[in-house]
C-alpha positions in Angstrom: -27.0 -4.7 -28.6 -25.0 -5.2 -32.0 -27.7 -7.7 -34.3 -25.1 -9.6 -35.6 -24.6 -10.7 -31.9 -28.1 -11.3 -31.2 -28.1 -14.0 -34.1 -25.6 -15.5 -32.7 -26.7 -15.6 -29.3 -29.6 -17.6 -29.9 -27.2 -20.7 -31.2 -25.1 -20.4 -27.9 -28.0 -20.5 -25.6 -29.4 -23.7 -27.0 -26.2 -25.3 -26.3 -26.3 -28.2 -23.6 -24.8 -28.2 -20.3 -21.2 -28.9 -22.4 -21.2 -25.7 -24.3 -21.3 -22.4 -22.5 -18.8 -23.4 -19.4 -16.3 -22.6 -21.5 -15.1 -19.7 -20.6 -11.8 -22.1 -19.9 -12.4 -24.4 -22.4 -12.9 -25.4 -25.8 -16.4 -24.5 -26.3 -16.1 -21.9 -29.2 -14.8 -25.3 -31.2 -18.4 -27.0 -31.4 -19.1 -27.3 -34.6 -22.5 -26.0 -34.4 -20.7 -22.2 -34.1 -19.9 -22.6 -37.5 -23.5 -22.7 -38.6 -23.9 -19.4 -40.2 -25.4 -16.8 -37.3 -27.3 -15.2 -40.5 -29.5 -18.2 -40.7 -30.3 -19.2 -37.4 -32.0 -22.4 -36.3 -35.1 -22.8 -34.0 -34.7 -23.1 -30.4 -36.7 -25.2 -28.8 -37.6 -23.6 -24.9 -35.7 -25.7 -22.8 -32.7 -25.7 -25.1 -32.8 -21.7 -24.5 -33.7 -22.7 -20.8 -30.1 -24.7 -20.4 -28.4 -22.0 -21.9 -29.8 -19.3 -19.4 -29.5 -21.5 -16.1 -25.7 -22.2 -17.5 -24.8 -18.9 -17.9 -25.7 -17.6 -14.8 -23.5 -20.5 -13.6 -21.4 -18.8 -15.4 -21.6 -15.4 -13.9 -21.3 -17.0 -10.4 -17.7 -18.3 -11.2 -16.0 -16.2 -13.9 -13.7 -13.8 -14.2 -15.8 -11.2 -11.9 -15.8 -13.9 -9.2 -12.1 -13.9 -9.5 -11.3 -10.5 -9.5 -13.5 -9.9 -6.2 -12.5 -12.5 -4.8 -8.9 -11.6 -5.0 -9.7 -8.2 -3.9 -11.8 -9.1 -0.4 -8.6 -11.2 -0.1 -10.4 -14.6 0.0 -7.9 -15.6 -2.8 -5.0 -13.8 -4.0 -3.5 -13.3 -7.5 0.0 -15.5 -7.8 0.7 -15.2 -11.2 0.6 -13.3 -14.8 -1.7 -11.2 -15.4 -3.8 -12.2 -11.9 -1.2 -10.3 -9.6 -1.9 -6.8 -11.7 -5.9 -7.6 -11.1 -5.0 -8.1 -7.7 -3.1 -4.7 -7.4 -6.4 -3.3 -8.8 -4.9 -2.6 -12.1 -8.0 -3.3 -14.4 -8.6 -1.8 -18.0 -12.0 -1.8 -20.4 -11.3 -5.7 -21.4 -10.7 -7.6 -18.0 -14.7 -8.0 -18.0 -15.6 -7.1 -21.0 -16.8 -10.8 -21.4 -18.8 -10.8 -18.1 -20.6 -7.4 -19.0 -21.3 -8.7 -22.6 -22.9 -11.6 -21.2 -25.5 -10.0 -19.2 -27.1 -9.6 -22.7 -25.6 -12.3 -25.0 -24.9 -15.7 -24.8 -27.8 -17.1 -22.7 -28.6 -13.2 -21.2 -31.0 -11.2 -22.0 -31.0 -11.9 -25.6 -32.8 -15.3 -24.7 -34.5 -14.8 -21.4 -36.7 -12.5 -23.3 -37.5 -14.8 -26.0 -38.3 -17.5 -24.0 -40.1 -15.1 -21.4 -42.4 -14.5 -25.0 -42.5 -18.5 -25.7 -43.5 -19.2 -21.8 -46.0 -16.7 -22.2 -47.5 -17.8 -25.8 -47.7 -21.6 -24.2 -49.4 -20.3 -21.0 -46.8 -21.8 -18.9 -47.0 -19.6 -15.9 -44.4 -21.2 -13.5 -41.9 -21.2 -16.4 -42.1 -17.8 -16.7 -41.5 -17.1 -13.4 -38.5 -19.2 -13.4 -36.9 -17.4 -16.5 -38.0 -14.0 -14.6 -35.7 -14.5 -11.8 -33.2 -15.7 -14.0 -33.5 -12.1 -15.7 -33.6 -10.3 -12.0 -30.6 -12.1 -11.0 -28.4 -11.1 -14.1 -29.5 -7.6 -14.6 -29.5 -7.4 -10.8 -26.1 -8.3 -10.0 -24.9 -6.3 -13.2 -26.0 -3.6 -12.6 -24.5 -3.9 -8.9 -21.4 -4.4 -10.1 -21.5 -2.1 -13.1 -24.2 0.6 -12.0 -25.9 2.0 -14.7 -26.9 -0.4 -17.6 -28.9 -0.8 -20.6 -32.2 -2.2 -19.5 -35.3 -0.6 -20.8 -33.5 0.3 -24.6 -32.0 -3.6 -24.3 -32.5 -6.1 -26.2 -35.0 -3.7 -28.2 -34.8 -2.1 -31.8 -32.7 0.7 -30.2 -29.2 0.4 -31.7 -27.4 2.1 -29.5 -29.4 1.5 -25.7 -28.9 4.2 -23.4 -27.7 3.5 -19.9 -30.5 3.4 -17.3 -29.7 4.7 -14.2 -28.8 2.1 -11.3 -31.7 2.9 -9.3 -34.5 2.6 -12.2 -32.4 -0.9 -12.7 -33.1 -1.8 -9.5 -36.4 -0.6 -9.2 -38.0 -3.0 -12.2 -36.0 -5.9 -11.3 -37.7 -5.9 -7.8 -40.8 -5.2 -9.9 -39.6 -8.1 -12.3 -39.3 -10.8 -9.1 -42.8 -9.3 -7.6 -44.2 -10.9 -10.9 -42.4 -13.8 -10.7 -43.5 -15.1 -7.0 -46.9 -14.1 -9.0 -46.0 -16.1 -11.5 -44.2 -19.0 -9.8 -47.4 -19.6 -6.9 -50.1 -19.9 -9.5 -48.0 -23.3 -10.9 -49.9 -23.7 -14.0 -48.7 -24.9 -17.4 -45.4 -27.1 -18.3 -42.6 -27.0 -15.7 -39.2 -27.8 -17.4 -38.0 -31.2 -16.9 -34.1 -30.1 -17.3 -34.7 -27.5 -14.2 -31.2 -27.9 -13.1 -31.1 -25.9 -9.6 -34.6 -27.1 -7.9 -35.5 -29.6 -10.0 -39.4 -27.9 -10.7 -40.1 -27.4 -7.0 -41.8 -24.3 -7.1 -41.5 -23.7 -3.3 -38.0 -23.6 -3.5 -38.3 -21.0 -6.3 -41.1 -18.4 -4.6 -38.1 -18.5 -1.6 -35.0 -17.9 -4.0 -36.9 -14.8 -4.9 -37.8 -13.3 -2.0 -34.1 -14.0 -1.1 -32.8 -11.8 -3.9 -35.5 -9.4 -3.3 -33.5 -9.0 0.3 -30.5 -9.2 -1.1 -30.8 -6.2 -3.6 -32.6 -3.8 -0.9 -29.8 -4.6 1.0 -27.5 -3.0 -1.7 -29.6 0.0 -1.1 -29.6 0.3 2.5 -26.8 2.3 2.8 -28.9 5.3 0.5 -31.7 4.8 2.3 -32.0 3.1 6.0 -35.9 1.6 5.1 -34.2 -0.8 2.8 -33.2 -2.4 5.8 -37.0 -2.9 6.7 -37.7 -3.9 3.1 -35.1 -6.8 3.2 -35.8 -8.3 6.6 -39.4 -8.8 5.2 -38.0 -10.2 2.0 -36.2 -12.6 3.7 -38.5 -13.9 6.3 -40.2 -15.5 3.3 -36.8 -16.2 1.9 -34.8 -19.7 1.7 -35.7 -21.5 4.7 -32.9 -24.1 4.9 -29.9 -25.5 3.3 -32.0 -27.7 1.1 -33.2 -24.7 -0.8 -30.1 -22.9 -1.5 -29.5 -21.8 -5.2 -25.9 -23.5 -5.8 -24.3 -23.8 -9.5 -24.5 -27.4 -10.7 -21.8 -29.3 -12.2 -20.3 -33.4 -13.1 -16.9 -34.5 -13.2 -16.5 -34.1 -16.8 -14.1 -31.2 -17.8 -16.0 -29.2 -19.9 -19.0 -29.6 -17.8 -17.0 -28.6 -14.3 -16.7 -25.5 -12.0 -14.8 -22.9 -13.4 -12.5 -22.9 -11.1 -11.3 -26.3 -11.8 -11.8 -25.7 -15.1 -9.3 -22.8 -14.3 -6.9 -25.1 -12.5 -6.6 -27.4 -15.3 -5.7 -24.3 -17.7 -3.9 -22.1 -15.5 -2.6 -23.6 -13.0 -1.2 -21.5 -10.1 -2.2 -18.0 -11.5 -5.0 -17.7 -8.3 -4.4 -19.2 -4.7 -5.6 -19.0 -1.1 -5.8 -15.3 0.4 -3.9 -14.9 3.3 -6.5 -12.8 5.1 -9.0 -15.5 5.2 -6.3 -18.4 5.4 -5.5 -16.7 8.7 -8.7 -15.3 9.8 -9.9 -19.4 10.0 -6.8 -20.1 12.2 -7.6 -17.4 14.2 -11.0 -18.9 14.9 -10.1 -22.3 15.1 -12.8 -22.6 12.4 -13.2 -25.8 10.3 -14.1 -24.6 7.3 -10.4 -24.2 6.8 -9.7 -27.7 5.6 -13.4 -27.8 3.6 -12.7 -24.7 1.4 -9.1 -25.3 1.0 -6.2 -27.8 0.3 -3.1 -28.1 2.1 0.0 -26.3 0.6 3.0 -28.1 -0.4 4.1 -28.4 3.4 1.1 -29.9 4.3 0.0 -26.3 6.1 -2.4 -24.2 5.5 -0.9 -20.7 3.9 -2.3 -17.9 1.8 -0.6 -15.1 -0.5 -1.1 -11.1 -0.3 -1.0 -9.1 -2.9 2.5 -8.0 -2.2 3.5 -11.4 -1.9 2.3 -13.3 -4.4 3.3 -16.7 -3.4 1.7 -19.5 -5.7 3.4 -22.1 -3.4 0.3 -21.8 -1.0 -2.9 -23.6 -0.2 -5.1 -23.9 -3.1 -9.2 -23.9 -3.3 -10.3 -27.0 -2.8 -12.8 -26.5 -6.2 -10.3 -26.5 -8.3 -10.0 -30.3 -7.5 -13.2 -31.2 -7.8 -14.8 -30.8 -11.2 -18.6 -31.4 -9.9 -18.4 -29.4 -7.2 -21.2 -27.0 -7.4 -20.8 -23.1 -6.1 -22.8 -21.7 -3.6 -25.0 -18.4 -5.5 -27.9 -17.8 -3.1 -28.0 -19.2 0.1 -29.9 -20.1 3.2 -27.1 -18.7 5.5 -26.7 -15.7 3.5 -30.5 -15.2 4.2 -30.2 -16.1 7.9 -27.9 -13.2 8.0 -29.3 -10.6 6.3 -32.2 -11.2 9.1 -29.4 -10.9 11.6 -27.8 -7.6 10.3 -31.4 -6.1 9.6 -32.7 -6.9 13.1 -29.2 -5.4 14.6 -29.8 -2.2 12.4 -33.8 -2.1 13.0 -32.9 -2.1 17.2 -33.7 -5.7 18.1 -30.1 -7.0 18.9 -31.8 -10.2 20.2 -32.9 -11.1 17.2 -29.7 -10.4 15.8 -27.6 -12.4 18.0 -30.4 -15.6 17.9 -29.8 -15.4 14.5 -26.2 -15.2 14.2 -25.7 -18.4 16.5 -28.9 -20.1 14.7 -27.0 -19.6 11.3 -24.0 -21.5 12.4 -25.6 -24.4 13.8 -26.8 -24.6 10.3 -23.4 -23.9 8.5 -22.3 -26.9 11.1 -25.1 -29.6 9.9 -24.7 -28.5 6.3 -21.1 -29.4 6.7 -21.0 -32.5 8.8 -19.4 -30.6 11.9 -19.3 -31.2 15.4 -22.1 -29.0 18.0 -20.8 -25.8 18.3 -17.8 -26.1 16.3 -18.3 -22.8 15.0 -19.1 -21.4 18.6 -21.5 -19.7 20.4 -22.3 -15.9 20.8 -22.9 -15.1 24.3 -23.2 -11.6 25.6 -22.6 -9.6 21.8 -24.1 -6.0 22.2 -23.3 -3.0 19.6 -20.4 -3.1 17.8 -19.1 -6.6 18.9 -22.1 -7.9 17.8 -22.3 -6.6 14.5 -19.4 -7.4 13.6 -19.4 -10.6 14.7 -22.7 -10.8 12.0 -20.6 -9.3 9.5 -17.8 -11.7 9.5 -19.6 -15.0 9.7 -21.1 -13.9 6.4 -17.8 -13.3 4.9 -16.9 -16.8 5.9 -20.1 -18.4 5.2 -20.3 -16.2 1.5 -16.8 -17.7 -0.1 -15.8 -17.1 -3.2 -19.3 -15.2 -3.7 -19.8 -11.7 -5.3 -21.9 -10.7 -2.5 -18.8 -10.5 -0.2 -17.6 -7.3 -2.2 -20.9 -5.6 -2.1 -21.4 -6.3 1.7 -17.9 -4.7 2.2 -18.8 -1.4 -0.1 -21.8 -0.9 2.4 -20.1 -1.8 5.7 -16.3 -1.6 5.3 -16.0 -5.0 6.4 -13.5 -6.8 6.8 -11.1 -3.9 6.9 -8.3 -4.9 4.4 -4.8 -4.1 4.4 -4.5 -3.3 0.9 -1.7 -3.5 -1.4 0.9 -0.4 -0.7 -2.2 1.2 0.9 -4.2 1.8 -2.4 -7.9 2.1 -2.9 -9.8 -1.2 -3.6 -12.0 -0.1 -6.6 -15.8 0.4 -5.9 -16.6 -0.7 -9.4 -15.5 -2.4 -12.8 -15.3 -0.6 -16.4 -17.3 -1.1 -18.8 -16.5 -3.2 -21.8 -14.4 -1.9 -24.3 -16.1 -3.7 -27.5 -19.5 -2.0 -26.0 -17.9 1.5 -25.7 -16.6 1.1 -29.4 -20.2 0.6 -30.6 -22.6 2.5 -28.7 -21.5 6.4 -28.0 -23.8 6.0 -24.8 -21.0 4.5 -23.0 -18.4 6.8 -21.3 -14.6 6.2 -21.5 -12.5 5.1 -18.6 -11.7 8.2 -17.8 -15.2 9.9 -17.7 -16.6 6.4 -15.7 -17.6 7.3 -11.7 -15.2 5.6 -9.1 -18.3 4.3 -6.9 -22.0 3.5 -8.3 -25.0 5.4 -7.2 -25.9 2.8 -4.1 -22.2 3.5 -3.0 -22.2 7.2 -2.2 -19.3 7.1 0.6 -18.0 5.2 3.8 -20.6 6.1 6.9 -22.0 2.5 8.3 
């Protein structure tokens, strides 16, 4: 990446908790920007360390998480420049911000110095925390963007070449081998301002092997033994709602989900999707009144694409500044076990684990027995879809959703005037201008190398 913008990643990422949700807000005020990014200050670890854990917050709940969600029609673009996204009309600068980030501003910039501190101090268990940090942000970039600069980033190479999205893939499941490694031995300094888990190490060894099972999941649909590969991963994965990896937040503004943050800012531009609005009635499902608010009526309503309606229910985030997000999960992982049994032949497995999953969504959520149903009977088809749809439910507002749907076609959409969802985002513009190793628009693939067509 550009120099200049390594420098001044370094200040960003030892911002506190305030600083980097800003996306939204008035962070790029701080006076400590205007510190000149030619002379930059020492950063103590666990200043870099808030900066990393917040911008992966950030990753969870930007503009990406917007976009998708508007496109799996979970939420629907009502206004400005939100009902063009949600018509799929994207250009090089939509996420130029989100792509940058994967390397600046608490990325990679700073997960690989303080990857180099942890190891100087011997603190082993840090490490392995910042090493799953790195997995998770390269991983899901390079999901969403497919090939990436990984191996020529963050290195003397000034213009990084763009690795392809398997050899991505391929050291970031290396990468989180070495962090359960790292993270089970538990020697040297935990960080005290561990804002997800608080230094349990347990909890951290699981979040791994859950990502493991997510990412060989993105592969399954190249190459059927990923479906082995995750169902061991997450066996050993996050065992219970306690342990789920969720963004964390307070009711300050600066400091709250971006979606309120959002709210505050631009209000009405993003509201309920009709799809899922009406896909809860269908089921009778509760969840309804715990993701979302009523609409003006007092009803529950959502807007298509072609009907951009800001008059409609609203998340129920955006009125809750501490609410945190949900990034990896236990009932994500409960599912992948379901879907990986189903496709590995053992469809009783499968269905045990579908109804086993939502008598934890119910506890989680304070919800009656069996408010969410039980499966009796589900064979084949029914069955896997069945799978397949609790997980879009159960995975809201979460990236995951879009590439579940490029590997299984679910849900089936009705999209707007009948026009292709698109498979993947551009690449930024201000990287394009700078390094000759990205292609233009025009020369970019429609689908990434894990997405080579439609067969499920």
């Amino acid at each position: 990446m550009i120099k200049a913008l390594k420098r001044l990643s370094v200040f960003i990422a030892g911002l506190a908790l305030i600083g980097l949700l800003g996306g939204c807000s008035d962070f790029l005020s701080d006076p400590d920007l205007q510190k000149d990014p030619n002379r930059p200050v020492e950063v103590l670890p666990d200043q870099l360390f808030n900066g990393i854990q917040v911008a992966a917050f950030f990753a969870a709940e930007d503009q990406v998480n917007k976009t998708i969600s508007m496109w799996m029609q979970q939420m629907c673009g009502t206004d400005r420049q939100f009902v063009t996204i949600g018509q799929y009309v994207i250009s090089e600068t939509d996420h130029a911000e989100p792509f940058e980030n994967i390397y600046l501003r608490g990325g990679l910039v700073d997960i690989k110095k303080l990857k180099e501190e942890a190891t100087e101090r011997g603190w082993t268990a840090y490490r392995g925390m910042v090493k799953f940090y790195e997995a998770f942000r390269v991983g899901m970039g390079a999901s969403i963007w497919g090939d990436i600069p990984y191996s020529e980033a963050v290195t003397d190479v000034e213009t990084p070449k763009l690795d392809p999205q398997a050899d991505v893939y391929a050291a970031v499941q290396a990468l989180l081998d070495e962090a359960i490694v790292d993270l089970t031995t538990g020697e040297g300094y935990v960080p005290v301002n561990d804002f997800v888990f608080g230094g349990d190490l347990a909890k951290w060894v699981a979040a791994c092997h859950s990502l493991k099972a997510r990412l060989y999941m993105h592969w399954a649909e190249v190459d059927a033994a990923n479906y082995g590969r995750a169902l061991a991963a997450a066996q050993n994965g996050i065992g219970s709602t306690d342990g789920n990896f969720m963004t964390q937040h307070s009711a300050q503004l600066n400091e709250g989900n971006l979606w309120y943050q959002f709210e505050k800012l631009r209000s009405g531009y993003v509201r309920a999707g009709e799809n899922l609005i009406e896909l809860l009635k269908t089921r009778q499902d509760p969840r309804l009144e715990i993701y979302f608010v009523p609409d003006d009526e007092g009803g529950y309503t959502g807007a298509r694409p072609e009907n951009p309606n800001p008059a409609v229910s609203n998340v129920s985030d955006a009125l809750n500044p501490a609410k945190s997000v949900d990034v990896l999960t236990w009932e994500e992982t409960q599912l992948i076990i379901a879907e990986c049994a189903f496709k590995t032949g053992d469809e009783a497995t499968a269905l045990a684990k579908l109804n086993e999953t939502r008598r934890g969504i119910e506890a989680r959520w304070g919800l009656d027995d069996g408010a969410l149903g039980v499966a009796e009977g589900l064979t084949g088809a029914a069955l896997i879809d069945a799978i397949l749809e609790e997980k879009y439910i159960a995975l809201f507002r979460n990236m995951e959703v879009y590439n579940d749907w490029k590997r299984t076609n679910r849900p089936v959409l009705q999209t707007f005037q009948d026009k292709p969802i698109p498979r993947r985002l551009y690449y930024s513009n201000d990287e394009r201008n700078v390094n000759p190793n990205f292609p233009t628009p025009a020369a970019q693939p429609l689908r990434n190398a894990n997405d080579p067509g439609d067969a499920y």
